[in-house]
C-alpha positions as CSV (number, residue, x, y, z in Angstrom):
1,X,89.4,14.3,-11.5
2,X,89.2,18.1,-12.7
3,X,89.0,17.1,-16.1
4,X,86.4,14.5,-16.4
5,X,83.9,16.8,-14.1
6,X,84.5,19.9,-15.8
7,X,83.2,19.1,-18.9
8,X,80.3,17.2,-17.4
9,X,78.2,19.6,-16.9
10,X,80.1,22.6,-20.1
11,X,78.7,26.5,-20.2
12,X,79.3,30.0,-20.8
13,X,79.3,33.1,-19.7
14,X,80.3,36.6,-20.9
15,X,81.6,39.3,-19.5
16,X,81.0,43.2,-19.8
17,X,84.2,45.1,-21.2
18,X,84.2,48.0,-18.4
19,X,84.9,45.4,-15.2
20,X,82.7,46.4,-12.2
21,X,84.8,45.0,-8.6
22,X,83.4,42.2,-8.3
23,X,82.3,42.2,-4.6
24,X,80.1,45.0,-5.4
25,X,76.4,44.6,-4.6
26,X,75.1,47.7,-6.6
27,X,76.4,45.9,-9.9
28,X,74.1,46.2,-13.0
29,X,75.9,43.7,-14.8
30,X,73.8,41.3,-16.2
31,X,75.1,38.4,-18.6
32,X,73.4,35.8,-19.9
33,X,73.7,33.1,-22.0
34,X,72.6,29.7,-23.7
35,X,74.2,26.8,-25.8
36,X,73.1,23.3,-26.9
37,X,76.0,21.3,-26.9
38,X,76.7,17.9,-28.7
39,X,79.6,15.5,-27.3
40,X,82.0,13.1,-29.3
41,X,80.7,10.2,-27.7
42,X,76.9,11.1,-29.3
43,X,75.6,13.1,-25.9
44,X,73.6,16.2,-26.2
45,X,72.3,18.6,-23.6
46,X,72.0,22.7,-23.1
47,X,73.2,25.1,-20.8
48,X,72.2,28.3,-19.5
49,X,74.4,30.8,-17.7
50,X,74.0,34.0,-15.6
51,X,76.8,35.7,-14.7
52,X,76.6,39.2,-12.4
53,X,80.4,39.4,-11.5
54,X,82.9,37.0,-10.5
55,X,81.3,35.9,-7.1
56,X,78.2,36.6,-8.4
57,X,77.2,33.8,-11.1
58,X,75.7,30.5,-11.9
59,X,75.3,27.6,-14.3
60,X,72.4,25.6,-15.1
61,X,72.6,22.3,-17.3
62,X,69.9,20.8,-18.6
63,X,69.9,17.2,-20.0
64,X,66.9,14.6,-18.0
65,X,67.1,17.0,-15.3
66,X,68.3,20.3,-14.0
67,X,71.1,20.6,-12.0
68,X,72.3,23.8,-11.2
69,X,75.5,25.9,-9.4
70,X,75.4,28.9,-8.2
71,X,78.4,31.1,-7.0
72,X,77.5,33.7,-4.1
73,X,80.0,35.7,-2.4
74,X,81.6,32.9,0.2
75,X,79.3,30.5,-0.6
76,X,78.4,27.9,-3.3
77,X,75.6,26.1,-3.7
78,X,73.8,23.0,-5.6
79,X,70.5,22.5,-6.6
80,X,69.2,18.8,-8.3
81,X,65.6,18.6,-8.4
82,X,64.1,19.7,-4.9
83,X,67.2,19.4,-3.5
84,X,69.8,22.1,-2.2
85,X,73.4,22.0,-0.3
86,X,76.5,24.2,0.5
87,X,78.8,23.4,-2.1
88,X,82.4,22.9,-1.4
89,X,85.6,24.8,-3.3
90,X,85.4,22.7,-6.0
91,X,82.1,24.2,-7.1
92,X,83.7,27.6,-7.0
93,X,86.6,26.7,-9.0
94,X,84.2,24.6,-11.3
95,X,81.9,27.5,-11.9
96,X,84.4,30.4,-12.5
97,X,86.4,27.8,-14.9
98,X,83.4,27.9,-17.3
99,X,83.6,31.6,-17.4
100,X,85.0,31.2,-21.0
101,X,83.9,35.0,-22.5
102,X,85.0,36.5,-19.4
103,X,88.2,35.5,-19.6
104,X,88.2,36.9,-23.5
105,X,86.6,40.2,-22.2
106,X,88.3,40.5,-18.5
107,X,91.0,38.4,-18.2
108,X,93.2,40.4,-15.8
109,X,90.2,40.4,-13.4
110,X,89.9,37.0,-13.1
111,X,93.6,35.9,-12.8
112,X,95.3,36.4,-9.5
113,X,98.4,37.9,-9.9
114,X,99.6,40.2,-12.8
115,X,99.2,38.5,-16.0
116,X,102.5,37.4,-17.9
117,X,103.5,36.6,-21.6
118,X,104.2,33.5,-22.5
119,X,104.6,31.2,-25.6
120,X,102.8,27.7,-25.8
121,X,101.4,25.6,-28.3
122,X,98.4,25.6,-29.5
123,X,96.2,23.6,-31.9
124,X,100.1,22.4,-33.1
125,X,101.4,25.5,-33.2
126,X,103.4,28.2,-31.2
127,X,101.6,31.0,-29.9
128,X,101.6,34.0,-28.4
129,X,99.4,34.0,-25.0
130,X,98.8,36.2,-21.8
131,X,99.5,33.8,-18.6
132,X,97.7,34.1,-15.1
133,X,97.5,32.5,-11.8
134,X,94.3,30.5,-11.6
135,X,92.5,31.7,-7.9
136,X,91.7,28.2,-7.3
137,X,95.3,26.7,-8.5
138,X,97.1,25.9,-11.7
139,X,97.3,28.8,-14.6
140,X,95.2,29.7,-17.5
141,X,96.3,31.1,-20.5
142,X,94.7,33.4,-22.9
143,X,95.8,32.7,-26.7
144,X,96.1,35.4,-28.6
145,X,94.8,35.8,-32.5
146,X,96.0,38.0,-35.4
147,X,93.3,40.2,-34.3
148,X,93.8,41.1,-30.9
149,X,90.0,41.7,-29.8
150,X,89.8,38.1,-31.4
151,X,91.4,35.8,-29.1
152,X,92.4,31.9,-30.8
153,X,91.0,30.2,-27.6
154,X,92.0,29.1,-23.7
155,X,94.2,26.6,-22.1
156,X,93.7,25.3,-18.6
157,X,96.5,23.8,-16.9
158,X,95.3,22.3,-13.3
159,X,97.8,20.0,-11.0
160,X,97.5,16.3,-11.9
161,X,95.4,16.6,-15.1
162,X,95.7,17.3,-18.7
163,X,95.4,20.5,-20.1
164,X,91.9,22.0,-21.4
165,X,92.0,23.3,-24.4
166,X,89.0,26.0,-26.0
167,X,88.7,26.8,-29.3
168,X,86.5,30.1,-30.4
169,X,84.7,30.5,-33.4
170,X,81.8,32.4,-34.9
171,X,82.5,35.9,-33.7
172,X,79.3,37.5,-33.8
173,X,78.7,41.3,-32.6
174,X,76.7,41.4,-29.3
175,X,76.1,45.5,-28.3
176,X,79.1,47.0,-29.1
177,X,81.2,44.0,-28.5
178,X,82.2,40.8,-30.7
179,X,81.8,37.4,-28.9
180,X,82.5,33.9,-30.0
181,X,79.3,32.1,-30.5
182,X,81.0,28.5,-31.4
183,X,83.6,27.0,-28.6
184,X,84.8,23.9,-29.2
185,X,86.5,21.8,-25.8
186,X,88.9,19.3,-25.8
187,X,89.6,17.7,-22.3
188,X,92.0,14.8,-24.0
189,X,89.0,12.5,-23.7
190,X,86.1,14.1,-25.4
191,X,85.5,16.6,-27.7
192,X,82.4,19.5,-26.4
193,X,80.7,21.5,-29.7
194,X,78.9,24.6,-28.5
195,X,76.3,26.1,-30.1
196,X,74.9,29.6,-28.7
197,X,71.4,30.3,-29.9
198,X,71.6,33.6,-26.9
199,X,74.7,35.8,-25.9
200,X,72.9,38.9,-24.0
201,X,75.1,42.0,-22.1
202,X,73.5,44.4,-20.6
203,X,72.4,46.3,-17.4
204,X,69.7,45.7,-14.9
205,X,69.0,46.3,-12.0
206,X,71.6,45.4,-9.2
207,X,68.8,42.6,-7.7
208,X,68.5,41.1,-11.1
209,X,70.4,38.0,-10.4
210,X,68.1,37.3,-7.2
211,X,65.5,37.6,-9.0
212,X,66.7,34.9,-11.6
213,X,68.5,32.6,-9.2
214,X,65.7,31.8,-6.6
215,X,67.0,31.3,-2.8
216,X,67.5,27.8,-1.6
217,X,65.9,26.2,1.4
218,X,69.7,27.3,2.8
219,X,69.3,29.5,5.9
220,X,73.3,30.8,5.7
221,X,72.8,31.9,1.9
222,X,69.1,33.8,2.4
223,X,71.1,35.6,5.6
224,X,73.5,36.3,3.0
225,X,71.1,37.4,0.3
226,X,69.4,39.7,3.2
227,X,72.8,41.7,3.7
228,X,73.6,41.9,-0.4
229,X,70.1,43.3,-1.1
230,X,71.0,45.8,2.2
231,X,73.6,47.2,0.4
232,X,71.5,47.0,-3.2
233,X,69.1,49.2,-1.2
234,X,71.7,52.1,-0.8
235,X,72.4,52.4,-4.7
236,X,68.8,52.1,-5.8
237,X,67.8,54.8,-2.6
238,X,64.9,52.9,-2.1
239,X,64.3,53.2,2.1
240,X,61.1,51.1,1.6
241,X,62.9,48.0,0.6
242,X,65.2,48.2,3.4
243,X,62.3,48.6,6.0
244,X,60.7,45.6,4.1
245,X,63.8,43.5,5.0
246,X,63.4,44.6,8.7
247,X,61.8,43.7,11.7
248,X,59.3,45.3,13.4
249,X,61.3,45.9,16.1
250,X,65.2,46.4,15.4
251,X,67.9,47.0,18.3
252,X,70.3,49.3,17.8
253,X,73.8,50.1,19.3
254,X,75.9,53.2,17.9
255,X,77.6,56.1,19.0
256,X,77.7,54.9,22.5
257,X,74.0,54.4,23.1
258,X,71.7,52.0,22.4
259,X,67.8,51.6,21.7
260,X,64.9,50.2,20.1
261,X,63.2,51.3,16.9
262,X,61.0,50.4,14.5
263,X,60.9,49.4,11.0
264,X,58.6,52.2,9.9
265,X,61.3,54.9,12.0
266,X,64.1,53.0,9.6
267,X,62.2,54.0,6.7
268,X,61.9,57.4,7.6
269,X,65.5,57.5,8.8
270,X,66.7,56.0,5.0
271,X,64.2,58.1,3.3
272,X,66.1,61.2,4.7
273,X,70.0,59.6,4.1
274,X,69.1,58.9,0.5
275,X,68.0,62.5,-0.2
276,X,70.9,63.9,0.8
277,X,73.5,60.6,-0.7
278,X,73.3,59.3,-3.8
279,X,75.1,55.7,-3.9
280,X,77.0,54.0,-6.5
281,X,78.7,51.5,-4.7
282,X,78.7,49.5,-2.2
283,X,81.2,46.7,-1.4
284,X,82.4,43.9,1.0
285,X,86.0,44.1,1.9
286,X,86.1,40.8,2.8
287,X,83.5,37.8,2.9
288,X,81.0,38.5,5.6
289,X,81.5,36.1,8.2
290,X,77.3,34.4,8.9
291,X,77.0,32.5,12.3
292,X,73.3,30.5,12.9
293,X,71.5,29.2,16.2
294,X,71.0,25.5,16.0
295,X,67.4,25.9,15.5
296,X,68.3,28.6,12.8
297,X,65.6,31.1,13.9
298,X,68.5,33.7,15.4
299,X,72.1,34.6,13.9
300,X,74.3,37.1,13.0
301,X,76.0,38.5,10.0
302,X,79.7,40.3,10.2
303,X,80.5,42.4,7.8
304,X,83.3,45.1,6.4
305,X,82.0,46.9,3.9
306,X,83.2,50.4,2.1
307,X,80.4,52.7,0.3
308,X,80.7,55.0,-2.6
309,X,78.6,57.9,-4.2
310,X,78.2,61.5,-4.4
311,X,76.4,64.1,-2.1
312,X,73.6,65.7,-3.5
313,X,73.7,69.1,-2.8
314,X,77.1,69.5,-3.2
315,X,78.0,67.3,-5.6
316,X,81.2,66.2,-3.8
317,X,82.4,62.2,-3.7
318,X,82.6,60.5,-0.8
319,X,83.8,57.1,0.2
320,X,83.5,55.4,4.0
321,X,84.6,52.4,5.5
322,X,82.3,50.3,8.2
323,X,82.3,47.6,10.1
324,X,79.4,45.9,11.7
325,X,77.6,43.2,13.3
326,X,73.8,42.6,12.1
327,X,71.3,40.4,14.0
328,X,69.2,38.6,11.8
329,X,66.0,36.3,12.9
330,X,63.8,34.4,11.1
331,X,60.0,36.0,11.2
332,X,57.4,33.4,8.9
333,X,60.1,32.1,7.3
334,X,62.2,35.2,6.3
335,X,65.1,36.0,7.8
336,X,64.8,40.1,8.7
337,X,67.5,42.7,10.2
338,X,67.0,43.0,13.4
339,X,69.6,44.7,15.2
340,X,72.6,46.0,14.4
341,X,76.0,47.5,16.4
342,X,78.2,49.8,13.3
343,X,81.4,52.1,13.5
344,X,83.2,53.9,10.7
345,X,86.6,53.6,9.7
346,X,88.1,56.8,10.7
C-alpha cells in the first residue's frame, strides 16, 4: 500500500521560489537537504535529498544500508548496495510525494491542473487549503496558516489509502526564504519526527546533480545522461565538453546531405556557434524516446527539444524548435554521440 511504503523510507526536499520548467537541462537549481528522523515505534534513520527540478531529483535513506531513488526525466531508478534497476511509476510518484518544501515553495508547479480552494480539516480543525491534482493520482492539499508564506502543513489523499497528513514547524530563514526545519508525518499508523540539521538553496552549475548522483551500471539512463549534459553544453558554451562526449568519428545527416566528421571539427564547429549564441535554456518537449541493441553497444536517442538565449552581437532573443535522432555507441564503456540526423521547427 501507498501508505505503509511511503513513510518507509521519509525525506525532504526544498524548492527555489523563482520555478525553473522543470524539463530544463541548463537549470542551476540546486537543493539539498538532510534530516535524522525518529519513528513512534522507536526506529531511527537519516535522509538526504537532492532535488534539481521536478524530473530531476533523488532521495537517499540511510539506516544499515543505503538505498537510494533517483528521478531522471522518463526514467527512475534504484540503487541498494551494488545493485541498480529501472524503477517503475511508483518510484516516481514515491519520490516527487516527498517533495514536502517544494510543495510549500512551488505548489502550482507540481500539481497538474490549476489549483483550487477548498476547506478541510486539519489537525481537528477547519481550514483553509489550496487543492491540486496529484500527476500520479489522488489530490494534495496545501494548508494554509495565518501567515501566508507559513503554510500549517500537507495532506495527501491517494485511492484506497488513508490520508497523509504533514505538520511544519521550526521555520528557520534559509537565503532569503523561510523553511520549515521540523515536519512531523502521520500516515494513521505511525508517527515520522524530522529533524533537519541542513536546508541548502542555491545555484550551481547545471551538471551539479550528475556530479552528486553517480550513473548506474544502466545503459538507457547514461544514454540519457549523454543527451542532458548535450544540452547542459549549450548553456555553459563549453564546445570542449561536447567534443568530449563524441566520437571520433560522428555521421551526420542535415540539410539534405550527409557526411563524416570528426570530433575535433565538432569542437571547432561549437566553438564558433557559442560565440555568436549565448544559451539560457534548453528543454525537452517531451521525454526522449532511448532505443538499445541487445548487446547494448549501439542505440539511439529521439528527442524534441526547444532552445533559448540571446545573440551576441545583437543582443536580440531567440527561441527554436528541433527534432532529432542521435546515434549513440558505447566506446570503453562510455556511451558517445555518434551520429546524428536534425531539422528545425519552422
Amino acid at each position: 500500500m501507498w501508505k505503509t511504503s511511503l513513510v518507509a523510507l521519509l525525506l525532504l526536499s526544498v524548492f527555489h521560489p523563482t520555478i525553473s520548467r522543470s524539463s530544463d537541462a541548463c537549470s542551476t537549481q540546486a537543493i539539498t537537504a538532510a534530516a535524522d528522523v525518529t519513528v513512534s515505534d522507536n526506529s531511527s534513520f537519516r535522509i538526504e535529498t537532492y532535488f534539481q527540478s521536478k524530473d530531476v531529483l533523488a532521495i537517499r535513506h540511510i539506516r544499515d544500508s543505503q538505498q537510494l531513488i533517483v528521478v531522471e526525466g522518463p526514467y527512475s531508478w534504484t540503487q541498494l548496495g551494488d545493485t541498480s534497476a529501472i524503477g517503475i511509476d511508483f518510484h516516481k510518484l514515491f519520490a516527487l510525494g516527498h517533495q514536502f518544501h517544494a510543495f510549500v515553495l512551488g505548489f502550482e508547479e507540481l500539481v497538474s491542473g490549476v489549483p483550487l480552494h477548498a476547506v478541510v480539516q486539519f489537525d481537528g480543525e477547519s481550514r483553509e487549503a489550496k487543492v491540486g491534482d496529484y500527476p500520479y493520482g489522488g489530490q494534495v492539499y496545501l494548508i494554509q496558516g495565518t501567515d501566508t508564506k507559513r503554510p500549517m502543513g500537507l495532506l495527501f489523499e491517494f485511492a484506497e489509502d488513508s490520508v497523509i497528513s504533514v505538520k511544519f514547524g521550526d521555520w528557520r530563514d534559509v537565503g532569503d526564504v523561510s523553511l520549515p526545519f521540523y515536519l512531523q508525518i502521520d500516515d494513521g499508523q505511525r508517527v515520522f519526527d524530522y529533524h533537519y540539521s541542513s536546508i541548502s538553496v542555491t545555484r550551481k552549475s547545471p551538471l551539479w546533480f550528475f556530479d552528486a548522483i553517480l550513473a548506474p551500471r544502466l545503459d538507457s539512463v547514461q544514454v540519457h545522461r549523454l543527451h542532458r549534459k548535450l544540452l547542459a553544453a549549450h548553456c555553459l558554451g563549453d564546445a570542449d565538453m561536447i567534443a568530449d562526449l563524441s566520437a571520433p568519428e560522428i555521421m551526420v545527416a542535415s540539410r539534405g546531405k550527409l557526411e563524416q566528421t570528426t570530433k575535433d571539427a565538432v569542437r571547432e564547429r561549437f566553438t564558433r556557434l557559442f560565440q555568436a549564441l549565448d544559451y539560457t535554456d534548453y528543454h525537452d518537449l517531451v521525454a526522449p524516446a532511448i532505443e538499445l541493441s541487445e548487446d547494448a553497444t549501439m542505440g539511439w536517442i529521439g528527442a524534441n527539444v526547444e532552445a533559448q538565449g540571446t545573440e551576441i552581437k545583437s543582443g536580440t532573443s531567440f527561441s527554436s524548435e528541433w527534432a532529432w535522432i542521435m546515434m549513440v555507441r558505447k566506446i570503453d564503456g562510455v556511451w558517445l554521440h555518434a551520429g546524428n540526423a536534425s531539422n528545425q521547427a519552422n
